[in-house]
Every structure is written in structure tokens, then in C-alpha cells.
N, C-alpha and C positions, 0 to 999 in steps of 0.2 A: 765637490768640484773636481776631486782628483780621479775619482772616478769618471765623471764627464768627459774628461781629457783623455784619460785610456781607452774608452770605445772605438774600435777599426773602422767603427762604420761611419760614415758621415752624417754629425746629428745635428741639430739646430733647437736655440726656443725661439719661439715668434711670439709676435703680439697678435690678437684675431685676426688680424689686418693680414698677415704674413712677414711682417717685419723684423728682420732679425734682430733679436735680442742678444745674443749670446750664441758662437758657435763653437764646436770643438775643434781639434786641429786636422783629421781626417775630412772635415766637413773644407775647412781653409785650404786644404793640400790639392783637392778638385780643383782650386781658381785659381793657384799657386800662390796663396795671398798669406797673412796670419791672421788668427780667430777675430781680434780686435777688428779689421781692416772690413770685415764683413757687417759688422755693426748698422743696420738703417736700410741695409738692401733690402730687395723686394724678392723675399724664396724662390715665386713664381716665377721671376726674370731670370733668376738666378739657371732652377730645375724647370724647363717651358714642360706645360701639360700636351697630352697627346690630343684629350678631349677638354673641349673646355666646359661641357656640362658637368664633367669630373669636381669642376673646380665650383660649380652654380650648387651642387649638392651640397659638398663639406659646407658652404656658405649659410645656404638653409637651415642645417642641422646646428649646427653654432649658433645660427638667429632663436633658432627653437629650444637651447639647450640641450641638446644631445649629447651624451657621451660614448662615443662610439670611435673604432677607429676607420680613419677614412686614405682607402689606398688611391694613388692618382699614380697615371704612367706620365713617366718623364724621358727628355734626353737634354743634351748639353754638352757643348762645348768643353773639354777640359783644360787645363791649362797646360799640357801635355800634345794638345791639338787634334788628338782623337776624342771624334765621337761617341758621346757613352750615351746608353739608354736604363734606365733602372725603374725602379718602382718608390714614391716617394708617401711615406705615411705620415698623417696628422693627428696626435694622439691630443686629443684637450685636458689641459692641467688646470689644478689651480690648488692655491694651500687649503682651503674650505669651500664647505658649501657654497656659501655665496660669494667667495672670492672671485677675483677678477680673473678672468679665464687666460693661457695661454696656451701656446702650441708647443710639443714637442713634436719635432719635424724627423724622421728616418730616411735615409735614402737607400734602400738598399740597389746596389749595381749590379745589373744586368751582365752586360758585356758592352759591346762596343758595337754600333751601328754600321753594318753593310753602306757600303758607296750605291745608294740605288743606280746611280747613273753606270758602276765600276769603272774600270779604266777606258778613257777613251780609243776609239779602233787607232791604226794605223792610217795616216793617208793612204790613197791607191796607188799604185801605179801598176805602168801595165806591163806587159809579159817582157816587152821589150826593154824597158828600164829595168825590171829587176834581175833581168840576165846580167844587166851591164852592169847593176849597183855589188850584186854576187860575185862579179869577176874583178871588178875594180876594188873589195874589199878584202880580196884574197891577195891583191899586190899585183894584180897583172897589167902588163902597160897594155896604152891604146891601142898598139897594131895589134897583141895577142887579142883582145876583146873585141876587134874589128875581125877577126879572122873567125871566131870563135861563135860568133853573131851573125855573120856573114851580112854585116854592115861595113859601110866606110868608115875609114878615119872622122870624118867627117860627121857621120852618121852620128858615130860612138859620141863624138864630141857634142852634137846638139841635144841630143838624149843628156850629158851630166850636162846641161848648163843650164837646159829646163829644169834636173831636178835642184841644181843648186839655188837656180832660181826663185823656187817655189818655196822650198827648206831654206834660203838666207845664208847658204856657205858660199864660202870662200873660196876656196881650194876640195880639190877631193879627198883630201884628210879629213877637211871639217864635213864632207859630204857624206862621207861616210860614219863622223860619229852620229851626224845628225840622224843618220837613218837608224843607227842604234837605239839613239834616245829615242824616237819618234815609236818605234816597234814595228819597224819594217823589215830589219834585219834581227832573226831570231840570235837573242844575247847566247853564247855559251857554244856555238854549235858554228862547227868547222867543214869542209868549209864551210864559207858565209852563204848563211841565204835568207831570203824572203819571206816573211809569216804568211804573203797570200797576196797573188796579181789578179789583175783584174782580167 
């Protein structure tokens, strides 16, 4: 058992069924739980298969008495809140011959699952807001950004009140962090400007 517990990798027994029996604490440490707390879960809920015929075969081979080892891709949720994807193996135990079969479960870890969607774009805007979002985040007052734009006061002012509008600020402080968070204003790079107008 002492040895169970010192394996890095995340292991499991299961009953045929996939039900956990018994896990170690690298296995616990994925769902941020303790070994006991996984007791009854369902592996496959747990590690979701990529293919579900992955999971129709191991089945088969178990009905048939196989002893084989059977790998199925996985990914999951961690408790950590990244995505991981691994490889998880079903090795069939049992103390004898005709004993009552169980699973020893492996998971070994891949890496961590790409955002297929990645980060979402920037809203647009256009050539003429992002002069004024670029001048207004550099600290420059209205009339300089109206001179600058060869817009009016006026002009300058309708342009930040659509975009405050659209982005939910307040003042052109928060119009400006907004445009930071949002990724319209490239972080890091002075002066300020714009990832791309339409």
C-alpha cells in the first residue's frame, strides 16, 4: 500500500464497472480532493474518453476475459482549472485465475489542452477611435486630440462616449483600462496604441 501511495502518476483500482476502489494521492491531487473522497466515482466521468468506441472495446475484452492492456485518450478538467489531456490505461487484475477481476487505472499526463477557440479578438473599432483611444491614453486632453485628429471638441467627445458606451465605462480612465483588458490597446508598448482598426 506504501508503495501505492508513492507513485507520481495518477493511479486508480476500479471495479469492471470503472468504479473507484481505491486511489492514490497523485490520482486525488488532479480533483484537489483526498484518495478516500474519490471512492464510488465513476473513472470515466472523472478522465472523459476522446473516442467512445475506445471505451466499447476495453468492455468487450473484459466480457471476453482478455488480459491485455487497453490505452483510451483522455482530457479533464483539473482542479487547478487547466485543461489537461493524457492517456489513461486499464490494466485487468485480479489475485487468481478465476478471481474476480479488477482494474488498475494509469493516467499518464499529456500536457495541457490548447484553447481551441484561443483568446477572443479585440472589439473593432475604427481608424478614428483608435487615434483618439491612442491619444487619450497617452494623457492628452480634448482640444490637443481634437487638433491632433482634426476633429471637433465635439467630435473627440462623441467618438469616447460611443466607445464608453459600448465597453460600459465610466470616465476615460476606466475607458481606457477597458480598452486594455479588452486588447485593443497593445499592453506593454508606449506610446499607447491599438492591436488593429478597422
Amino acid at each position: 500500500m506504501l508503495l501505492f501511495d508513492r507513485i507520481p502518476m495518477p493511479v486508480a483500482v476500479c471495479d469492471v464497472y470503472g468504479s473507484v476502489l481505491l486511489a492514490n494521492p497523485a490520482m486525488a491531487a488532479e480533483w484537489g480532493a483526498t484518495p478516500g473522497s474519490l471512492r464510488g466515482r465513476d473513472v470515466l466521468e472523472l478522465f472523459r474518453p476522446q473516442e467512445a468506441t475506445q471505451v466499447e472495446r476495453i468492455a468487450q475484452a473484459l466480457r471476453l476475459r482478455h488480459r491485455s492492456r487497453y490505452p483510451v485518450s483522455v482530457r479533464w478538467d483539473a482542479a487547478d482549472g487547466v485543461r489537461r489531456h493524457g492517456e489513461l490505461t486499464a490494466d485487468p487484475v485480479s489475485d487468481g485465475p478465476d478471481g474476480t477481476t479488477a482494474l488498475l487505472v494509469l493516467v499518464q499526463v499529456l500536457g495541457e489542452c490548447p484553447d481551441p477557440a484561443g483568446p477572443p479578438a479585440p472589439p473593432p473599432v475604427s481608424a478614428a477611435e483608435a487615434r483618439i483611444l491612442e491619444l487619450v491614453a497617452s494623457g492628452a486632453t480634448t482640444a490637443r486630440t481634437a487638433r491632433e485628429t482634426a476633429l471637433s471638441v465635439d467630435g473627440v467627445n462623441y467618438h469616447l462616449r460611443r466607445m464608453s458606451t459600448r465597453w460600459g465605462a465610466a470616465n476615460r480612465t476606466e475607458l481606457v483600462a477597458r480598452a486594455y483588458t479588452l486588447g485593443v490597446l497593445k499592453p506593454g508598448v508606449w506610446p499607447p496604441r491599438v492591436t488593429s482598426a478597422e
